[in-house]
C-alpha positions as CSV (number, residue, x, y, z in Angstrom):
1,X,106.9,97.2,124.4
2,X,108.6,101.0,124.1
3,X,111.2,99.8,126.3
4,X,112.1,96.7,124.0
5,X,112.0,98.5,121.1
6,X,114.4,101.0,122.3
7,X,116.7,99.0,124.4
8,X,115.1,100.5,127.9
9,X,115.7,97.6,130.9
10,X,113.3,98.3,133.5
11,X,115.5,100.0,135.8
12,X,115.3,102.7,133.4
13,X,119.0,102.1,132.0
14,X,120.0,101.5,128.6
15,X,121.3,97.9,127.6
16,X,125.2,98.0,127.2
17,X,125.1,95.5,124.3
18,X,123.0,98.2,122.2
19,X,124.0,101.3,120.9
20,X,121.4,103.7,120.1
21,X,120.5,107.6,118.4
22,X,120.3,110.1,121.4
23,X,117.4,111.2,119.3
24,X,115.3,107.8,119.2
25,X,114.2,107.7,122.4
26,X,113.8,111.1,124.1
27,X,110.4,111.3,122.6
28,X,109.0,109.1,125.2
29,X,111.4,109.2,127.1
30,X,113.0,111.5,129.5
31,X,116.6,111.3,130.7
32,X,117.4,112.1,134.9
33,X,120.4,113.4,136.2
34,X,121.9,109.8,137.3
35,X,121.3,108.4,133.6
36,X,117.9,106.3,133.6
37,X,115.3,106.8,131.2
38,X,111.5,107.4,132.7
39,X,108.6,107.5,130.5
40,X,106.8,110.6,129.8
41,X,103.9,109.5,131.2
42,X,101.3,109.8,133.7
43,X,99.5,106.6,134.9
44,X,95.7,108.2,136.9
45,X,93.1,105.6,138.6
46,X,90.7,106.2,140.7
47,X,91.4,103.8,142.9
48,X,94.8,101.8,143.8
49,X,94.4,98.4,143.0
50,X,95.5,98.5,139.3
51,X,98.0,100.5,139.5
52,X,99.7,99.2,142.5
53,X,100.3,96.1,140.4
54,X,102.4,98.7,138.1
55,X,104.3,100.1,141.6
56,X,105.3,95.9,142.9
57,X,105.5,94.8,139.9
58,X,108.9,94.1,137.5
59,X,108.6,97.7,135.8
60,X,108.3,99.3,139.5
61,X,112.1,101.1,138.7
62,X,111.2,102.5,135.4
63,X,108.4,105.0,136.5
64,X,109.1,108.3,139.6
65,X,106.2,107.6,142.3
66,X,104.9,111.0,141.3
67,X,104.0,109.0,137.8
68,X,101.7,106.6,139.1
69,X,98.2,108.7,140.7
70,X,95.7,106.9,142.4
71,X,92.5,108.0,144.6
72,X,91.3,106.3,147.2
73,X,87.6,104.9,145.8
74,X,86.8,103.8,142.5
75,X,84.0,105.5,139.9
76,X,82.3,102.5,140.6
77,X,81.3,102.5,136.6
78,X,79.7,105.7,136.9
79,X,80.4,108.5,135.0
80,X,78.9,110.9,137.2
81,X,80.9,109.8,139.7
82,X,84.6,110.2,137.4
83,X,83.5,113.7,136.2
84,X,81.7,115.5,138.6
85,X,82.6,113.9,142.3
86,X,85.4,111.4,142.8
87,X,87.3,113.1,139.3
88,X,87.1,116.4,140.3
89,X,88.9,115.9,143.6
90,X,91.8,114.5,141.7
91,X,91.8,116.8,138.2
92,X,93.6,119.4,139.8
93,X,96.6,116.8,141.6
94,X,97.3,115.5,137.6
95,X,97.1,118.9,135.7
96,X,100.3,119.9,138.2
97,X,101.6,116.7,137.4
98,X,101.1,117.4,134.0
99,X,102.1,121.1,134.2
100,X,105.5,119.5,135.4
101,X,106.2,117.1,133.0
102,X,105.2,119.9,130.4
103,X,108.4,122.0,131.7
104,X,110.3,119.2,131.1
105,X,109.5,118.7,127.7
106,X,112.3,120.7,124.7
107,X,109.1,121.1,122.4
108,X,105.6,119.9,123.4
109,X,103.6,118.5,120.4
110,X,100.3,117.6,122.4
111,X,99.0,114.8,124.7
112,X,98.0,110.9,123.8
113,X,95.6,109.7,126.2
114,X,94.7,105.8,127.0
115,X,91.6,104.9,128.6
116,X,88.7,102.8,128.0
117,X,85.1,103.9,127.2
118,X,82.8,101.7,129.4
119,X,84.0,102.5,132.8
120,X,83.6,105.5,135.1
121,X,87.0,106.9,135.2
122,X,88.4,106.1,131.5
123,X,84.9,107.6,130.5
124,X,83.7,110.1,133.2
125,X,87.1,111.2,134.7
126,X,88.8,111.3,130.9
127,X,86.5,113.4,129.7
128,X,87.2,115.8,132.9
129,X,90.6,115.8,132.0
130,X,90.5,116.1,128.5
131,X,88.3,119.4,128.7
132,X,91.1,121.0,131.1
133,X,93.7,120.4,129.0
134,X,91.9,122.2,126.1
135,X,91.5,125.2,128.5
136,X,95.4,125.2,129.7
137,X,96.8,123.4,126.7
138,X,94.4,124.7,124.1
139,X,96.5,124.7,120.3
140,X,97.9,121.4,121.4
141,X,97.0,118.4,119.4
142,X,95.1,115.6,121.5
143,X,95.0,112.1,120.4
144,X,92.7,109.4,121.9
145,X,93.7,105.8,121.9
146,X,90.2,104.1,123.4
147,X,89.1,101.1,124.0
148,X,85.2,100.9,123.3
149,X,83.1,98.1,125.2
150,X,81.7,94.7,123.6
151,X,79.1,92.4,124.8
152,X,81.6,89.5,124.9
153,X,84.0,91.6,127.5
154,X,81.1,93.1,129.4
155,X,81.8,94.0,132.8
156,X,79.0,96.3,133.9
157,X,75.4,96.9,132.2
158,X,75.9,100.5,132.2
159,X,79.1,100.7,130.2
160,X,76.5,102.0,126.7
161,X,75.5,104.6,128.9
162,X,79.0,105.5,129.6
163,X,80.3,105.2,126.4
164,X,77.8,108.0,124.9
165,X,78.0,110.0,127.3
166,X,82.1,110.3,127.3
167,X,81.9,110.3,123.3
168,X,79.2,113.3,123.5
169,X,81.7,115.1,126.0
170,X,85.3,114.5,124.3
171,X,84.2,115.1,120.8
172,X,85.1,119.3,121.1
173,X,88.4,118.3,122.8
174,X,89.5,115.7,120.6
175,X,91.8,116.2,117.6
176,X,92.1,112.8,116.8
177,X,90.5,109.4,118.2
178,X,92.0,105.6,117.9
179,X,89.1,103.4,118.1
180,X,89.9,99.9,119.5
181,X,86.7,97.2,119.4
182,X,86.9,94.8,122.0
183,X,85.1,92.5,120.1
184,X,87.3,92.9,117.0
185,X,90.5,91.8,118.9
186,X,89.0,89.3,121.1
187,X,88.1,88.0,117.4
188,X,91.3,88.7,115.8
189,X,93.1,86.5,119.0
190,X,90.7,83.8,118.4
191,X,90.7,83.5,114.6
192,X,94.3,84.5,113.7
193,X,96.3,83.5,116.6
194,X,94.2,80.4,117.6
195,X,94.1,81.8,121.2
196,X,90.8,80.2,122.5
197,X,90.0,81.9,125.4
198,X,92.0,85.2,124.8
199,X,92.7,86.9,128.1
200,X,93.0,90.9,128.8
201,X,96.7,90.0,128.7
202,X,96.0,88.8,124.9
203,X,94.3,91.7,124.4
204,X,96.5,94.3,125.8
205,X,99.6,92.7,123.8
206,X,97.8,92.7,120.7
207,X,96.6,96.7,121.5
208,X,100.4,97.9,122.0
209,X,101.4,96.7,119.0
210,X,98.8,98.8,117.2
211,X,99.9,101.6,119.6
212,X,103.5,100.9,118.5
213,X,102.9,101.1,115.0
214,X,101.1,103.9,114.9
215,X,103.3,105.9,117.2
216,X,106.5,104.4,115.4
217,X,107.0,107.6,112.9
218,X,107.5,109.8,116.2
219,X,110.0,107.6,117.3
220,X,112.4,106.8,115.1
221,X,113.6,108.7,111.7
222,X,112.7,107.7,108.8
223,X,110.9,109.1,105.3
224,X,107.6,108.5,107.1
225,X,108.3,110.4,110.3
226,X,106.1,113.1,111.2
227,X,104.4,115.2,114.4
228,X,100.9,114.8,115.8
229,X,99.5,117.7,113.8
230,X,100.4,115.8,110.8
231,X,98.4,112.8,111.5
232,X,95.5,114.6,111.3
233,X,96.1,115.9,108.1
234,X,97.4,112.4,106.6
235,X,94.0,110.6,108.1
């Protein structure tokens, strides 16, 4: 959705029919030396399946293979296993990757981090990494966008347990927290867009344009536009 909005293909390179402010999409988005555009992000899982869909799939151009981090075994829905055992072999690999995207960065304002609450690595292996990057990266701001479970979505009996256990964890580390119900959009897709059976595709459309608009007055200019300290103060 980024790329659309700012006129990214994904090969990384800027659509010829659209002319753009230098200053509209560096936020995001980080220029190389032969002219693409890669996102300033960092894509971590546990294990590869997911993501590998992101390294074959049509948007496999946009990202540097040193983006996309995967382990070699899941959390298995445990947070145990994302904070103390499987996470704690791969914290250190993503805070260099981190540390290096950091250098590249004019002027760091702070970190958003995506991840869900009811599984072991968005819940046991976030809170790992969100607890490091208060010790390395301490005055800047942190913003959560989560995805907290529902009964409808369920996909493991455990994901409560998870969920309190990463909110107990991340609440000293967080300066600000997006909270997205399951429920509420599987709901919203039903009622509103007359999507019967919404699937995580549904879902994950309608949770970027959230995402979108709340990130919107970092990305372009306007009277509303300000930094992540800021929305802190304004919420």
């Amino acid at each position: 959705l980024y790329c659309l909005e700012h006129g990214i293909q994904p090969d990384g390179r800027i659509s010829d029919d659209l002319v753009h402010e230098e200053n509209l999409y560096t936020t995001f988005f980080q220029e190389t030396a032969r002219g693409k555009y890669v996102p300033r992000a960092i894509y971590v899982d546990l294990e590869p399946t997911v993501i590998d869909t992101v390294r074959t799939g049509p948007y496999r151009q946009l990202f540097h293979p040193e983006q996309l981090i995967t382990g070699k075994e899941d959390a298995a829905n445990n947070y145990a296993r994302g904070h103390y055992t499987i996470g704690k072999e791969q914290v250190d690999l993503v805070l260099d990757k981190v540390r290096k995207m950091v250098d590249a960065c004019m002027g760091l304002q702070g970190f958003l981090v995506f991840h869900s609450f009811g599984g072991g690595t968005g819940s046991g292996f976030t809170s790992l990494l969100m607890e490091r990057l208060s010790v390395d990266y301490g005055k800047k701001s942190k913003l959560q966008f989560t995805v907290y479970p529902a009964p409808q979505i369920c996909t493991a009996v455990v994901e409560p347990y998870n969920s309190i256990l990463t909110t107990h964890t991340t609440l000293e580390h967080s300066d600000c927290a997006f909270m997205v119900d399951n429920e509420a959009i599987y709901d919203i897709c039903r009622r509103n867009l007359g999507i019967e059976r919404p699937s995580y595709e549904n879902l994950n459309r309608m949770i970027g344009q959230i995402v979108s608009s709340i990130t919107a007055s970092l990305r372009f200019d306007g009277a509303l536009n300000v930094d992540l300290t800021e929305f802190q103060t304004n919420l």
